[in-house]
DOKEBA-846349 format. One line per 3 residues: number of its first residue (from 1); their letters; for each residue x, y, z of C-alpha. Coordinates in Angstrom, 3 decimals, always signed. Example, Ala and Ser with C-alpha at 12.3 -4.5 7.8 and 13.67 -1.06 7.14 Angstrom:
BEGIN
1> as> +12.300/-4.500/+7.800  +13.670/-1.060/+7.140
This chain:
BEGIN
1> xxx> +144.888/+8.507/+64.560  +144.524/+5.422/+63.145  +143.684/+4.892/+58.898
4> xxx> +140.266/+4.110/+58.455  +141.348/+2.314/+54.840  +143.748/+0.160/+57.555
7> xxx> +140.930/-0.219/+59.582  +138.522/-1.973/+57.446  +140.839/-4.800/+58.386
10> xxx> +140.695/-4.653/+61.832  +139.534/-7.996/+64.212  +136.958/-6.222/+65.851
13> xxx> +133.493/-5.437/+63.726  +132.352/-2.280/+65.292  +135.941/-0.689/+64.529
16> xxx> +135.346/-1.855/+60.691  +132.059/-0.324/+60.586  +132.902/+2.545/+62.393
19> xxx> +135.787/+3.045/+59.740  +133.591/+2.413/+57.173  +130.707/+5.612/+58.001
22> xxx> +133.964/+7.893/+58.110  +135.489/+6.858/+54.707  +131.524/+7.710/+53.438
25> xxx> +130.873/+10.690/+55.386  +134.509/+12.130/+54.008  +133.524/+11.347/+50.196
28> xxx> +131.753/+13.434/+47.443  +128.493/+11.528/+46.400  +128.924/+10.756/+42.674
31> xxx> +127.089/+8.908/+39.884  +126.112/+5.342/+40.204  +126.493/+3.279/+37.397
34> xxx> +127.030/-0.816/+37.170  +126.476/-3.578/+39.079  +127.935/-6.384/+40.723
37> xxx> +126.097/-8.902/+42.170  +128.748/-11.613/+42.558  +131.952/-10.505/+44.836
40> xxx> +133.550/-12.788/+47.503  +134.588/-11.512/+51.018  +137.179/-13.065/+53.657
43> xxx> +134.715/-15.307/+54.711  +135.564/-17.806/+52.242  +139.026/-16.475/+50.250
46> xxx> +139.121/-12.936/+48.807  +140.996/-9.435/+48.473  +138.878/-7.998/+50.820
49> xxx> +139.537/-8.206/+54.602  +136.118/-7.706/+55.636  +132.836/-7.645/+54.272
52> xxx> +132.858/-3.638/+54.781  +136.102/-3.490/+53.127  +133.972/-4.774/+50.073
55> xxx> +131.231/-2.359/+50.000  +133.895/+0.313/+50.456  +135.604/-0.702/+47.240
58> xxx> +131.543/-0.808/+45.637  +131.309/+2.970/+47.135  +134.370/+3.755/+45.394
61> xxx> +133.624/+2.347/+42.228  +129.947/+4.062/+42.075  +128.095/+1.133/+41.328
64> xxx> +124.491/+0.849/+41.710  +124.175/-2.351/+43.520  +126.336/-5.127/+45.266
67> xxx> +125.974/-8.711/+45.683  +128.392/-10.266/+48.568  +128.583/-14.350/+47.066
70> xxx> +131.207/-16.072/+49.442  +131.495/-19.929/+49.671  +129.692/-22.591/+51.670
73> xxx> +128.635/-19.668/+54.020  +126.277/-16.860/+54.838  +128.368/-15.454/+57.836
76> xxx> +129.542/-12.421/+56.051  +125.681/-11.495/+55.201  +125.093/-9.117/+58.594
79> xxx> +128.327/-7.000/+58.437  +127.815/-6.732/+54.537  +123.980/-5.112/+55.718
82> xxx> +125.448/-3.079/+58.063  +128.020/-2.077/+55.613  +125.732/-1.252/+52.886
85> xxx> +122.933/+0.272/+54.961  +125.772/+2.558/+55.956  +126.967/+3.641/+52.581
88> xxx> +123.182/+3.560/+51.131  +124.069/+1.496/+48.658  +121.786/-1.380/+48.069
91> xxx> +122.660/-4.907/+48.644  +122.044/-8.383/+47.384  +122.840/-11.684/+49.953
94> xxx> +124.130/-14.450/+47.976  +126.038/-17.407/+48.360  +127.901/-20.110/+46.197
97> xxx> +128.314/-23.992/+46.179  +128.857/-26.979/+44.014  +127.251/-29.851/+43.169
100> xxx> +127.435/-33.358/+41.781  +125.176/-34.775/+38.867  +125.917/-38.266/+39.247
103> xxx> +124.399/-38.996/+35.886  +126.424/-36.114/+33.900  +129.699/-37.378/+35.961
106> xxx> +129.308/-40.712/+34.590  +128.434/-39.716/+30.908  +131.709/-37.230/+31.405
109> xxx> +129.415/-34.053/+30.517  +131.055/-30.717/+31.905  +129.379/-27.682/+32.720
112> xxx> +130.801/-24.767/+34.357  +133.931/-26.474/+35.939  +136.158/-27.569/+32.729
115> xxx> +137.655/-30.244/+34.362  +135.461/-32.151/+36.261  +132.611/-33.673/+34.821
118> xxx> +129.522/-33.722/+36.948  +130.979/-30.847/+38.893  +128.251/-28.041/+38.638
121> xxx> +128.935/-24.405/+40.337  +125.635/-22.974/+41.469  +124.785/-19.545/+43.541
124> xxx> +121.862/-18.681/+45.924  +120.981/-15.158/+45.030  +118.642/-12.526/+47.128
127> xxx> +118.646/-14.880/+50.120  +115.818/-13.428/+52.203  +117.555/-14.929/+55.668
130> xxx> +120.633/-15.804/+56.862  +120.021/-18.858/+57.987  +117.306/-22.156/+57.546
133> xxx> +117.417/-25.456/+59.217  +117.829/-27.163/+56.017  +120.480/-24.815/+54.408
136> xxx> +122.389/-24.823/+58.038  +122.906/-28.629/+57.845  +123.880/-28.499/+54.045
139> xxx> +126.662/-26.255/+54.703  +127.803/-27.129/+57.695  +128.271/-30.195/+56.537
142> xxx> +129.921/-28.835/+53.178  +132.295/-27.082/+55.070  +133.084/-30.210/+57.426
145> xxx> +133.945/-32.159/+54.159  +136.217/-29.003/+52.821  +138.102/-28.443/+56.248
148> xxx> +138.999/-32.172/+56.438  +140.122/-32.313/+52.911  +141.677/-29.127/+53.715
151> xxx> +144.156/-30.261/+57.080  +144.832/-33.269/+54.957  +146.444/-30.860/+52.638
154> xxx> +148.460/-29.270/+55.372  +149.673/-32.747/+56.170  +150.814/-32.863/+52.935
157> xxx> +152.573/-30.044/+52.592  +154.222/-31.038/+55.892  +156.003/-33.759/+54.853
160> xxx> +156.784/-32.403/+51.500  +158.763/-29.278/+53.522  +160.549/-32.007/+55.377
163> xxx> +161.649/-33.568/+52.520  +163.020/-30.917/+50.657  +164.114/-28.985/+52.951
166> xxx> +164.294/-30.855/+56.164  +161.588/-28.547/+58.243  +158.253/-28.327/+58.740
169> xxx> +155.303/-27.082/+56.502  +152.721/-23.931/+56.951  +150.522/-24.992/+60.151
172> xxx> +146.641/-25.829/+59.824  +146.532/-22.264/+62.547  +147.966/-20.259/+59.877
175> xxx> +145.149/-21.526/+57.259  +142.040/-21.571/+59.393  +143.399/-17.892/+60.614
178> xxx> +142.896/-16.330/+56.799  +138.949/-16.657/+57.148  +136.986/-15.339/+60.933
181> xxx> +134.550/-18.294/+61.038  +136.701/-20.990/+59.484  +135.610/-21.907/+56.150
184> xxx> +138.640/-22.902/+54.583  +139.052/-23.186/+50.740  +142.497/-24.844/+48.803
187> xxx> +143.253/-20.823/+48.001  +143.428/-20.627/+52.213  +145.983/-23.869/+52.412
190> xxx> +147.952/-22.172/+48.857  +148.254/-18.550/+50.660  +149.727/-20.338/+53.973
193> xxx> +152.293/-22.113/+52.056  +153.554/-19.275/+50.302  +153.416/-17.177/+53.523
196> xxx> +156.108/-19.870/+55.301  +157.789/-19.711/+52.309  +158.613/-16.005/+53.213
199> xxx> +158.891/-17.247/+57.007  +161.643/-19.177/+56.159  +163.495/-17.202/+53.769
202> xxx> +163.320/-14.402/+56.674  +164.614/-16.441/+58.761  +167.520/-17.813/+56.587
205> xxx> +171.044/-17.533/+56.156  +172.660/-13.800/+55.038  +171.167/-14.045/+51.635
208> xxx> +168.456/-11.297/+50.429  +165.320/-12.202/+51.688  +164.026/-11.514/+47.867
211> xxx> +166.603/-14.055/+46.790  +166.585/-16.730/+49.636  +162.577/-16.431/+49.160
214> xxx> +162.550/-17.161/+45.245  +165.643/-20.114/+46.195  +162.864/-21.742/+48.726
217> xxx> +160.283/-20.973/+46.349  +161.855/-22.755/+43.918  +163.008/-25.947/+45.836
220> xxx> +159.213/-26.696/+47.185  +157.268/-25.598/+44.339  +160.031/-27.213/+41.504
223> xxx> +158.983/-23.901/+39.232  +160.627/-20.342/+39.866  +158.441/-17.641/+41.154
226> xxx> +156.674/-15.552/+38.849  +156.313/-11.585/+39.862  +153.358/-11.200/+42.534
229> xxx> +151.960/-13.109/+44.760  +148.425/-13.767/+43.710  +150.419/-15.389/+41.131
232> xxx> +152.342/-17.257/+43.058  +149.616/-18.950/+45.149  +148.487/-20.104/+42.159
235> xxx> +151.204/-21.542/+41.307  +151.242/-23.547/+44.214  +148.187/-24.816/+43.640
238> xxx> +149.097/-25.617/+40.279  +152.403/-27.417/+41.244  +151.605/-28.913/+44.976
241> xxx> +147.739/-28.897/+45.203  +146.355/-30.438/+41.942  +145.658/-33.592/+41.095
244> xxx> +148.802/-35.708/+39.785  +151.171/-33.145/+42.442  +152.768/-34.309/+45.743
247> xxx> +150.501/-32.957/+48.235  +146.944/-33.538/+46.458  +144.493/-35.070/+48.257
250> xxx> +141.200/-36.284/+46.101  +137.958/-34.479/+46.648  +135.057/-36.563/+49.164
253> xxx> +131.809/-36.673/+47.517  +129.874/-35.716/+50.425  +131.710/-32.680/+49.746
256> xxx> +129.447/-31.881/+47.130  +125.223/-32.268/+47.287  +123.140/-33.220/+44.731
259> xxx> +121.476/-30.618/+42.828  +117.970/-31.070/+44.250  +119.648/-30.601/+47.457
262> xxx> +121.427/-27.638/+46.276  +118.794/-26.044/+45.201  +116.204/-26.522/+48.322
265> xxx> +119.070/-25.452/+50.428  +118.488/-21.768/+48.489  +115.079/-22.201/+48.323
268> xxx> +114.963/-22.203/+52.009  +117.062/-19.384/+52.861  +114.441/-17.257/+50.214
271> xxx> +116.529/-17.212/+47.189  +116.815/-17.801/+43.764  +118.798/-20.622/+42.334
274> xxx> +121.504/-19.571/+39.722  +123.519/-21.121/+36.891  +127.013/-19.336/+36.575
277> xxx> +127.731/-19.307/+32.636  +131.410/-19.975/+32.559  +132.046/-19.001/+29.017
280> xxx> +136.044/-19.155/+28.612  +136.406/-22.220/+27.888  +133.326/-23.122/+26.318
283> xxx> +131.829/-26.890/+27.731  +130.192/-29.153/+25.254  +127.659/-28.800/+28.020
286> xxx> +127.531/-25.046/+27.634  +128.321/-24.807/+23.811  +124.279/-24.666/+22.914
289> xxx> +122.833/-21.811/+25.224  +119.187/-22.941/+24.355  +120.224/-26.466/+24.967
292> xxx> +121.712/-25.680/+28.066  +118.565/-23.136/+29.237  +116.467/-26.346/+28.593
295> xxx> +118.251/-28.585/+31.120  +118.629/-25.489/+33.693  +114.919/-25.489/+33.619
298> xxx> +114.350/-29.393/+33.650  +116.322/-28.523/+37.380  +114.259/-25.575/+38.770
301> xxx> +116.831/-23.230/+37.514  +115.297/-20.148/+35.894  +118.347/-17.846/+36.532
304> xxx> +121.506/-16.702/+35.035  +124.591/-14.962/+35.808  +127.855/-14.150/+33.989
307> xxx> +131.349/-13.542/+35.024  +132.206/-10.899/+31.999  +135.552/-11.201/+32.271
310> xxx> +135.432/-14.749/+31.492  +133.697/-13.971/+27.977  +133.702/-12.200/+25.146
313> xxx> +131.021/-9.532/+23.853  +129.029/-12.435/+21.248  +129.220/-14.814/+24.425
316> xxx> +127.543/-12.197/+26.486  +125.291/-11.183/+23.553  +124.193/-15.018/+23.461
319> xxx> +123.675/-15.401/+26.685  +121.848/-12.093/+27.472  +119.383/-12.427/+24.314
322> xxx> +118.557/-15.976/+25.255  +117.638/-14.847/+29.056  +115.525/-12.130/+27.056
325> xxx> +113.875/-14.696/+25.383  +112.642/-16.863/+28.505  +112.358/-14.032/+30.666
328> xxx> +115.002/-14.659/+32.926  +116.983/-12.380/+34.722  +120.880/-12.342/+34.088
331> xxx> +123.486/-10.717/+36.967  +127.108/-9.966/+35.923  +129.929/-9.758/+39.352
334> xxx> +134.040/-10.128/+39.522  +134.283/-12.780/+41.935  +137.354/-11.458/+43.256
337> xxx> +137.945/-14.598/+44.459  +142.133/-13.775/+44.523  +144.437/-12.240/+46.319
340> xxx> +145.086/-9.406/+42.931  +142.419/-6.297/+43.278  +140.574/-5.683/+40.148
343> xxx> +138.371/-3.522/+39.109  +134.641/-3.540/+40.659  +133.154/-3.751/+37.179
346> xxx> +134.005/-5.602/+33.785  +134.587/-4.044/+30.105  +131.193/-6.147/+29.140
349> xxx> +129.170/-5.611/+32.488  +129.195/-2.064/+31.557  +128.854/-1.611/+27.823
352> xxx> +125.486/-0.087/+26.648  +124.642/-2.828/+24.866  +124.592/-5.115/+27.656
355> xxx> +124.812/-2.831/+30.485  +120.883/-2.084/+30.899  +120.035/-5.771/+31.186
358> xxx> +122.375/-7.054/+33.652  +120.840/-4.335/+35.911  +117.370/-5.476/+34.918
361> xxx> +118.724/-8.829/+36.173  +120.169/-7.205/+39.467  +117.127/-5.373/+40.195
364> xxx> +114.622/-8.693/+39.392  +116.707/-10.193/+41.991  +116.900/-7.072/+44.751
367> xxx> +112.802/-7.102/+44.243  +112.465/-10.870/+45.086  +114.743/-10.481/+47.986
370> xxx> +112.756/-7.350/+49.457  +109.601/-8.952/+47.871  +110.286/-12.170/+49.965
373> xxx> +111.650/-10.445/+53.151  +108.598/-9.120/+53.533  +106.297/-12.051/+53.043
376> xxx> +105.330/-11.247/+49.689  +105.523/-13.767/+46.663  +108.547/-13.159/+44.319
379> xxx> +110.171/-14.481/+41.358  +110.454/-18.134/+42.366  +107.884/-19.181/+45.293
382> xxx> +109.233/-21.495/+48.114  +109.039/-24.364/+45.464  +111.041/-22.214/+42.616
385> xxx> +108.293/-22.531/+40.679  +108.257/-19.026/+38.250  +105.547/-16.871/+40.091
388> xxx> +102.899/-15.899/+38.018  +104.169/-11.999/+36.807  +106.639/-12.613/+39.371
391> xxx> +109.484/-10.996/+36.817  +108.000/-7.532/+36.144  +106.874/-7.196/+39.719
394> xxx> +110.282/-8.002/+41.531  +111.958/-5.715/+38.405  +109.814/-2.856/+39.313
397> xxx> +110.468/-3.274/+42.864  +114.213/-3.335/+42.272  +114.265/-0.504/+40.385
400> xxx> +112.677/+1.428/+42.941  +115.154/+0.352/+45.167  +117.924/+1.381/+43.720
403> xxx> +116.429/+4.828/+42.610  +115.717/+5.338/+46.548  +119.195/+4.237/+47.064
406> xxx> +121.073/+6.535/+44.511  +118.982/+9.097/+46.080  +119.184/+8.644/+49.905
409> xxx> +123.384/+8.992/+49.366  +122.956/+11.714/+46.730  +121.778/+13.456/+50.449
């Protein structure tokens, strides 16, 4: 009989899901507590093999509410409901892309990515559909721009194996295979590399694979490998990938829309547009919260969320008072956007002190994303403009939600 933990990896959907209602009909219904409204699935790069494998992990950890947030894509969004409507446990559809300020690239302001000025990361949160003419275009042809940049990478990293070691490099097959409807990321191209790393060293001469692998290793990366391999893919990015190292290829603008664009692209799937705070390091962009709230709004952008683990407890306390202030709602997640498993929730996202309002925020955004489904008005209208009361109505319908959803798997 086959694991059903093994089988929330397998190819074929219905054998996920079907794994998936025995690992929740076999477990003891327990408190719910925390949320995470920001976790990435293997449809762009993650720990998780599948989108079901995610909500197991959320079923596991007892949380109240998860948010699946992958890249450049919504394709993970109808296993993820199937997922969650099997475990009960309530779900948010979200997505994630980047933009380009042209003006803040060329006054060298940064904002949530601390290297690249203009570079803005933004998320679509409690999409009400899948899928919109004018958010299908934007990402396919986001993900057009990635894949090229992507196989150029590959190309790369071909001739870089050939010099050093007189072979060829991981193949574009093995990189597009990582992810089922081939959105590629640089963590995709950085896994591939070290897997032919292993390829080789297994196929080597007498020595221990451990040793012939780290002797490779150390030959195409020009570093020694550290102890795990999450760790190790990143240094390969670090070493091959980046810009100044021998396989880095520069970044296409059309890779990344404008704001405005951005942010209609959300609007038209039924969501909310969303800032991520980065927090560690702090941005001169970022340094004034208020000052930064002010330009978010200038945009459209009445809508915060915080990766915890990237900040510390008066950076959270900042951040969350300010959102109190305005009346915006504020979402904490873990990204697990690596190969390492971490926890499901963060030492700030669940503190009492900040705990209650990041589920506020989760539940403001669960009510606009029921609230819209259903052809109601929510917290931003099809303009995100604020709706009139839109806040306390879209928090009370959250909260419902996830009452009726603690409830339904307390059954």
């Amino acid at each position: 009989m086959t694991d059903p933990l093994l089988d929330l990896a397998n190819p074929d959907q219905d054998r996920r899901l079907a794994a998936l209602r025995a690992l929740v009909a076999r477990r003891q219904a327990g408190p719910r507590t925390g949320t995470n409204t920001h976790v990435h699935t293997n449809h762009s790069f993650s720990v998780f093999a599948s989108p079901s494998a995610a909500v197991w992990a959320g079923v596991e950890s007892g949380i109240e509410v998860l948010g699946i947030n992958d890249f450049f894509t919504t394709s993970g969004c109808p296993e993820f409901a199937a997922a969650a409507t099997i475990a009960k446990l309530p779900a948010l559809f979200c997505l994630e892309c980047i933009s380009m300020d042209a003006a803040a690239e060329k006054a060298g302001e940064l904002f949530n990515d601390p290297a690249n000025p203009g570079k803005i990361y933004f998320s679509g949160k409690g999409i009400a559909r899948f899928s919109a003419p004018v958010a299908d275009r934007l990402l396919t042809a986001i993900r057009a721009e990635q894949e090229r940049r992507n196989r150029r990478l590959v190309e790369r990293l071909d001739k870089h194996f050939t010099a050093v070691l007189g072979m060829p490099g991981p193949s574009w097959d093995t990189v597009v295979g990582q992810t089922p409807h081939g959105s590629t990321t640089e963590r995709h191209v950085a896994a591939a590399c070290l897997q032919h790393i292993h390829d080789i060293a297994g196929a080597g001469s007498g020595l221990r694979l451990q040793d012939a692998m780290a002797e490779i290793f150390t030959k195409i990366v020009g570093v020694a490998p550290v102890a795990d391999a999450p760790a190790q893919q990143n240094q390969i990015r670090n070493q091959l990938l980046k810009s100044g190292k021998p396989c880095y290829v520069a970044e296409d603008r059309a890779a990344f829309p404008t704001i405005a664009d951005l942010r209609a692209a959300f609007l038209a799937l039924g969501g909310i547009p969303v800032y991520p705070v980065l927090g560690n390091p702090i941005t001169a962009c970022e340094k004034s919260i208020p000052a930064l709230f002010d330009r978010l709004a200038a945009w459209g952008v009445y809508a915060i969320e915080l990766i915890p683990a990237r900040n510390n407890a008066e950076r959270v306390a900042e951040v969350l008072a300010e959102c109190a202030k305005r009346q915006w709602p504020v979402c904490d997640g873990t990204e697990h956007n690596t190969p390492a498993m971490e926890p499901m929730t963060t030492t700030w996202g669940m503190d009492p002190r900040f705990r209650p309002q990041f589920r506020d925020g989760a539940c403001v955004v669960l009510g606009h994303q029921e609230l819209v489904k259903s052809g109601k008005p929510g917290y931003v209208d099809a303009e995100g403009q604020l709706v009139p009361g839109g806040f306390a109505r879209c928090l009370e319908t959250g909260r419902a939600l996830l009452a009726a959803g603690a409830k339904s798997a307390a059954k």
